[in-house]
C-alpha positions as CSV (number, residue, x, y, z in Angstrom):
1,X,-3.7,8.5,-5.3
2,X,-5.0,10.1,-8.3
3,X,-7.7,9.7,-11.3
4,X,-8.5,11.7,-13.4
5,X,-12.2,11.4,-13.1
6,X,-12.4,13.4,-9.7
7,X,-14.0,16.6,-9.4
8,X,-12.3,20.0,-8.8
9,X,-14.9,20.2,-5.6
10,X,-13.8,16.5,-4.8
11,X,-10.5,17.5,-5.1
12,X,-10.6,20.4,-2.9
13,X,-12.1,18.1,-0.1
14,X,-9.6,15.4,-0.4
15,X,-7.4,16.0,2.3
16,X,-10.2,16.7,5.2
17,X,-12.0,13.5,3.7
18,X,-8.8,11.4,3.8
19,X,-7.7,12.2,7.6
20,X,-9.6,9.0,8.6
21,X,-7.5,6.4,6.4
22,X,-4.3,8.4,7.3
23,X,-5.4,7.6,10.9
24,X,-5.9,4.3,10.1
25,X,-3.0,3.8,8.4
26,X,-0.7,5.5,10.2
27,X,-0.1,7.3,7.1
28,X,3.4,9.4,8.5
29,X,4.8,6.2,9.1
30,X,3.8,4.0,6.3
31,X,4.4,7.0,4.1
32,X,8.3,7.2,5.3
33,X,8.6,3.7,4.8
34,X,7.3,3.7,0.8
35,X,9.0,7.2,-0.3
36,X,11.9,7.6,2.4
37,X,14.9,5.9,1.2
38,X,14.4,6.5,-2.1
39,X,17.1,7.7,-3.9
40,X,18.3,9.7,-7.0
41,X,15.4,10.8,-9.4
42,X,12.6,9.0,-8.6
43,X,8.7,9.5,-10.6
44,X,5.3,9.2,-8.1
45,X,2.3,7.9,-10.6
46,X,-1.3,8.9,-9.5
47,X,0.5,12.2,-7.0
48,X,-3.2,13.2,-5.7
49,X,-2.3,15.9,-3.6
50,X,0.7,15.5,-3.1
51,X,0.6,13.9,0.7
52,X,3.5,11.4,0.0
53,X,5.9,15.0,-1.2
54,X,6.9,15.8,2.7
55,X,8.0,12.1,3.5
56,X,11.1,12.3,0.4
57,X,14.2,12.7,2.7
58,X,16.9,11.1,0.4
59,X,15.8,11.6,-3.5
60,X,17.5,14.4,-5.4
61,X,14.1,15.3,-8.1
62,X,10.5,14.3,-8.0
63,X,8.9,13.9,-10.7
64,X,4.9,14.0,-9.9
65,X,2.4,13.0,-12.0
66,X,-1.3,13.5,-11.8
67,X,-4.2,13.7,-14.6
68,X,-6.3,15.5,-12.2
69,X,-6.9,19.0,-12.4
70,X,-8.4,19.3,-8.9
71,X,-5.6,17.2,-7.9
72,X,-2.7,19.1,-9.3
73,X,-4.0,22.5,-8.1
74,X,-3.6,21.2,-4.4
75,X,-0.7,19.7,-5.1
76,X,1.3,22.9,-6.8
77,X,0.0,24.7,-3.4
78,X,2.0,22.3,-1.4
79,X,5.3,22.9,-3.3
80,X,7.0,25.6,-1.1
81,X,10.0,25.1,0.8
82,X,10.0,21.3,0.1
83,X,13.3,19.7,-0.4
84,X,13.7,18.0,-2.9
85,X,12.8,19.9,-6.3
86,X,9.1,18.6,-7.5
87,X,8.0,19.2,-11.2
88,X,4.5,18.5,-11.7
89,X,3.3,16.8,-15.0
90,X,-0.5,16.5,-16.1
91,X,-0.4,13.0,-17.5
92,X,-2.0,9.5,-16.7
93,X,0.0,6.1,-15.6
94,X,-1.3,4.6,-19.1
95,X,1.1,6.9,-20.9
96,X,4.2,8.7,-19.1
97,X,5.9,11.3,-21.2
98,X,9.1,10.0,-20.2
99,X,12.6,8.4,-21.9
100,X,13.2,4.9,-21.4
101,X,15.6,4.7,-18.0
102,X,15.1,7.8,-17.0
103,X,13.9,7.1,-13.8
104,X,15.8,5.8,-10.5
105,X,13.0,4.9,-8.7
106,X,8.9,5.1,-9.0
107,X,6.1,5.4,-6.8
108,X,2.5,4.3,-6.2
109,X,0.3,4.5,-3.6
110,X,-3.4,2.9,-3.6
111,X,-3.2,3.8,-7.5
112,X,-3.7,0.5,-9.4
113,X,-6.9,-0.7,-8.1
114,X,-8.2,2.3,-10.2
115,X,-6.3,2.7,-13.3
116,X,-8.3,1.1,-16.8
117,X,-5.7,-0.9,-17.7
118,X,-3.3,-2.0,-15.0
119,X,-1.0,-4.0,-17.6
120,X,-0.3,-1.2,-19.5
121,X,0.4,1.2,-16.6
122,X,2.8,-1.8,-15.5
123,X,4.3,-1.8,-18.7
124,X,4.9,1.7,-19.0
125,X,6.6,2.0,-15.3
126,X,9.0,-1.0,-15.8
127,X,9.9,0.8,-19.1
128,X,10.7,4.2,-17.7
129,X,12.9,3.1,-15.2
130,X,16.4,1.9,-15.2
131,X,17.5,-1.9,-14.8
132,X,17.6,-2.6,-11.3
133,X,15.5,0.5,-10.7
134,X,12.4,0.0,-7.8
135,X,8.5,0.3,-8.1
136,X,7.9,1.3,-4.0
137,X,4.3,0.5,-3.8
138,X,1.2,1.0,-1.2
139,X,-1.8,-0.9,-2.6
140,X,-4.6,-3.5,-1.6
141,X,-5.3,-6.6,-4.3
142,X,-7.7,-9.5,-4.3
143,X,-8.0,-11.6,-1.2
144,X,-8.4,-15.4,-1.3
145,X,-11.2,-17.7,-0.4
146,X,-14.3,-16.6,-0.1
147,X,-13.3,-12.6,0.8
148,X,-11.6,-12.5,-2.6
149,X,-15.1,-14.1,-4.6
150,X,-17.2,-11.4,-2.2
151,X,-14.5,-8.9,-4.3
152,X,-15.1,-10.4,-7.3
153,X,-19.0,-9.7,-6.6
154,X,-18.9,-6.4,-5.2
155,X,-16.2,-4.7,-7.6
156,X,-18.6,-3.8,-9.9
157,X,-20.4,-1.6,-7.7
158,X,-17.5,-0.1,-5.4
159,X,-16.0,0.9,-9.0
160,X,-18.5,3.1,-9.6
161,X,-18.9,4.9,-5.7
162,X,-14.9,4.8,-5.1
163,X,-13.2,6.6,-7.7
164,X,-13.0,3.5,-10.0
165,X,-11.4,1.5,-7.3
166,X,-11.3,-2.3,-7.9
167,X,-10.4,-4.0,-4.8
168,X,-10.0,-7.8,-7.2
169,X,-7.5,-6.5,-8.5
170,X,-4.4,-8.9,-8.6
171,X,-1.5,-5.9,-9.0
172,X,1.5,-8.1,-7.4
173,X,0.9,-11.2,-9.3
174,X,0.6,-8.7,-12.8
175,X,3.9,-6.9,-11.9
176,X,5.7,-11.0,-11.5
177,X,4.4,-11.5,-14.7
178,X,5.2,-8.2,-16.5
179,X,9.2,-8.1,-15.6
180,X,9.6,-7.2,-11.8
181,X,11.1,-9.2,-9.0
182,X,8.4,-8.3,-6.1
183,X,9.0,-8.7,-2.3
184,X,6.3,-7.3,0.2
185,X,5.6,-6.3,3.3
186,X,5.4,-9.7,5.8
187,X,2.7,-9.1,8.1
188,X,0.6,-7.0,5.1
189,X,0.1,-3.5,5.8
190,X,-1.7,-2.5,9.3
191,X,-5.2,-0.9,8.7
192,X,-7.7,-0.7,11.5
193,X,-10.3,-1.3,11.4
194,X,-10.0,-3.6,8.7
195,X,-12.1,-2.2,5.4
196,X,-14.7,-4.9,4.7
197,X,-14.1,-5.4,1.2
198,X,-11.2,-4.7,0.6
199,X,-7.8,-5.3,1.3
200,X,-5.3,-7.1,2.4
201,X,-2.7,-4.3,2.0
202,X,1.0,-4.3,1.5
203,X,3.7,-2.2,1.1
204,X,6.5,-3.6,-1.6
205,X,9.1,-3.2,-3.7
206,X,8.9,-4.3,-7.8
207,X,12.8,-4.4,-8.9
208,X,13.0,-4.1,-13.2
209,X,14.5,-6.9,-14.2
């Protein structure tokens, strides 16, 4: 996860204020199952700090970006002795300093609830990588009925004390429309206790068409 809004004191914080949702996620295990089998070189959108790079046991290069400062200085401390290489870029999801097709593979994980504009962060993966090439997701969109119109109600304010997160968001239904086959995760995502307004959660793939 990254934004480029959080604090360098934020920043420095993030991983003892994150061991709860790791715990509730069983982040070593849902963390193998996005980034694991990845293959060839593969580009992680929104990096944080970095707690997705020790879970990359088949790609050959990691590319990392992350518009955080705060971010990207606990990331770059986390670099030793990992396998594969990592380069880490300072750059947002909205524009990726990046070739068309350069990229094998890409990665988010709870990113695109917070981005500004999730259609052009879509845009911009599905051009970087390669035909055929996979989005390997973690992320939480709008619910139905009336959990998804208590989202509608309450984004607004969640924005503004969760790092811009926008738990209506409707990411999988925007990446159908915006040139990726999607499959994803069937049950969602385990997360207990279940957050109250947000959610559900999945884990995915997005192939480029």
């Amino acid at each position: 996860m990254g934004n480029g809004r959080i604090s360098q004191m934020l920043a420095r914080q993030y991983d003892s204020l994150s061991q709860r949702l790791e715990r509730r996620i069983d982040g070593p295990r849902l963390r193998t199952a996005v980034v694991g089998d990845l293959t060839g070189r593969v580009l992680e959108i929104g990096a944080g700090t970095g707690r997705n790079l020790p879970y990359y046991a088949k790609a050959d290069h990691v590319v990392a970006v992350e518009p955080s400062l705060g971010m990207r200085t606990q990331l770059l401390g986390k670099l030793d002795g990992l396998v594969p290489t990592v380069e880490v870029i300072d750059a947002s999801g909205e524009r990726l300093p990046f070739s068309d097709g350069e990229f094998d593979a890409a990665v988010s994980s709870l990113l695109l609830c917070m981005v500004d504009d999730l259609d052009v962060v879509l845009h911009e993966i599905h051009r970087v990588l390669k035909p055929g090439g996979k989005l390997s997701f973690f992320e939480h969109v709008r619910d139905v009925g009336r959990r998804g119109r208590t989202q509608d109600l309450t984004s607004p304010l969640l924005r503004r004390v969760q790092f811009g997160c926008r738990p209506n968001r409707r990411s999988i239904e925007r990446m159908e429309a915006l040139g990726f086959d999607v499959t994803v995760s069937d049950p969602p995502a385990p997360i207990s206790p279940k957050p109250p307004f947000s959610g559900p959660y999945f884990t995915g793939r997005a192939i480029r068409r």
